[in-house]
N, C-alpha and C positions, 0 to 999 in steps of 0.2 A: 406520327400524328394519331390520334386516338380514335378509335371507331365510333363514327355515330350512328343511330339510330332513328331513322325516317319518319316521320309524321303517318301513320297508316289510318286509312278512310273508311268507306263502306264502298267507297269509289273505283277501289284499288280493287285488282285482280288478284285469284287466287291463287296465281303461282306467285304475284307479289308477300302475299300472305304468310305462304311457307316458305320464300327465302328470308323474311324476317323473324319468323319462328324459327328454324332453322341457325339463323345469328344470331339470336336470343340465348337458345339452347346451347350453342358454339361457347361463347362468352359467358354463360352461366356455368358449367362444364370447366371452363378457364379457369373461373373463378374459384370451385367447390374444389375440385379434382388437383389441376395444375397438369403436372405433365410433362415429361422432357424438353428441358431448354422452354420452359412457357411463363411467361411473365406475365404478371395480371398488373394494370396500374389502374389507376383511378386520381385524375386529375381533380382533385378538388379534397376539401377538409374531411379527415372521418373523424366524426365522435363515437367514441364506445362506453358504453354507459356500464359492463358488467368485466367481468376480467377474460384476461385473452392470455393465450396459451402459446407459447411460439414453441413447435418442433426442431427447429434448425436454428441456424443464425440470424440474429436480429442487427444490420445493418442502419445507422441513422448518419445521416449526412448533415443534418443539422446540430440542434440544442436539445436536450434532453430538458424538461423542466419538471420538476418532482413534484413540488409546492405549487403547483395552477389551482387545487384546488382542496386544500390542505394535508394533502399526505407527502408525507415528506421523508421517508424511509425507504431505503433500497436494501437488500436481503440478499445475500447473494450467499448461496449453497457451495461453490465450489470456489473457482479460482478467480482473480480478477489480474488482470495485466495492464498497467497505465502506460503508454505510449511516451509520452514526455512528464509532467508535471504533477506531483499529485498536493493539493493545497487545502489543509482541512485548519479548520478553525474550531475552538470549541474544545472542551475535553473531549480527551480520544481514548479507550482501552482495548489493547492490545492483546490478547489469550496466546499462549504458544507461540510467539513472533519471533521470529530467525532473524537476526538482519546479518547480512552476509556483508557488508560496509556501509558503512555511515559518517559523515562527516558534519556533527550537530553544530550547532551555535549554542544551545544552553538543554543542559540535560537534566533533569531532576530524577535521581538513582536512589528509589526508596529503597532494595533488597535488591543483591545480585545473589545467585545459587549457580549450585553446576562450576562446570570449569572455569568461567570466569570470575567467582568468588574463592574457587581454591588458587589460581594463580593469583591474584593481588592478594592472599593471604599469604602463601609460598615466597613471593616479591619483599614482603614486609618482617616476616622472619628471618628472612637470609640479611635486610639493611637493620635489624635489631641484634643477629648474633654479632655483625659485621661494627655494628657502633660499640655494643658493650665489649669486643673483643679491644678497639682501640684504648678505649675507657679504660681497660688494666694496665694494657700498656702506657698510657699517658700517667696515671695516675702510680705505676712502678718509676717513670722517669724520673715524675716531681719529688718523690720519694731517694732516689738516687743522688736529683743534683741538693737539694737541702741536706743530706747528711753530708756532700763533698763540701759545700760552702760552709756548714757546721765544723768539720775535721780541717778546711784552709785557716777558715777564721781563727781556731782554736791553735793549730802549728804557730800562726803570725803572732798571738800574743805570747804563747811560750817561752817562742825566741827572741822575743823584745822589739 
């Protein structure tokens, strides 16, 4: 339950006086300072009209909304960790991006570099030595069986 604050008079006593001063100060102090294990709440809407700084961890239990009142960019310095889902729309550009797996539905790969341009390059010359190797061999075959059915055909008229 939240602490309230008493209606004070001209009525009131002045020990009344300074235990509300007193609680003022208490809770102001809460508020500024903080404090081991000290929680400040505030039951009700805050608007902040200038920017805010947070030292620690910034905890929200609800819905972040970006766009209330037209900024709509988040900036993030360091690291960012999605929990479950992450769902972007829109062009996206990626600097530096690691993806350690991925299982796409449709990839559009203008340039790959690095190791995984030299392995599908490596991939590709090993099934190019591999098909032209066949290539002589098939084409010494055809070579083979047309001179035997040239030398059959040619024995078959010979001999009548």
């Amino acid at each position: 339950m939240a602490n309230t604050i008493n209606q004070l008079t001209t009525a009131n006593t002045f020990l009344q006086w300074l235990t509300a001063s007193q609680g003022l100060i208490t809770g102001f102090n809460a508020l500024r300072e903080g404090g081991s294990g000290q929680t400040f709440t505030a039951n009700t809407n805050i608007d902040i009209a200038n920017n805010v700084t947070i030292g620690g961890n910034l905890t929200v239990s609800g819905n972040i909304t970006l766009d209330a009142i037209g900024f709509d960019d988040l900036i993030v310095n360091g690291s960012a960790t999605i929990a479950n889902t992450l769902v972007v729309s829109g062009n996206t550009t990626l600097a530096n991006a690691t993806i350690n797996y991925g299982n796409f539905e449709t990839s559009n790969v203008t340039s790959l570099v690095g190791s995984a341009n030299t392995a599908i390059y490596a991939n590709i010359a090993r099934a190019q030595a591999a098909a032209t190797s066949a290539g002589i061999y098939a084409n010494g075959a055809f070579i083979a069986a047309n001179t035997a059915a040239s030398d059959g055909l040619a024995f078959a008229i010979a001999l009548g």
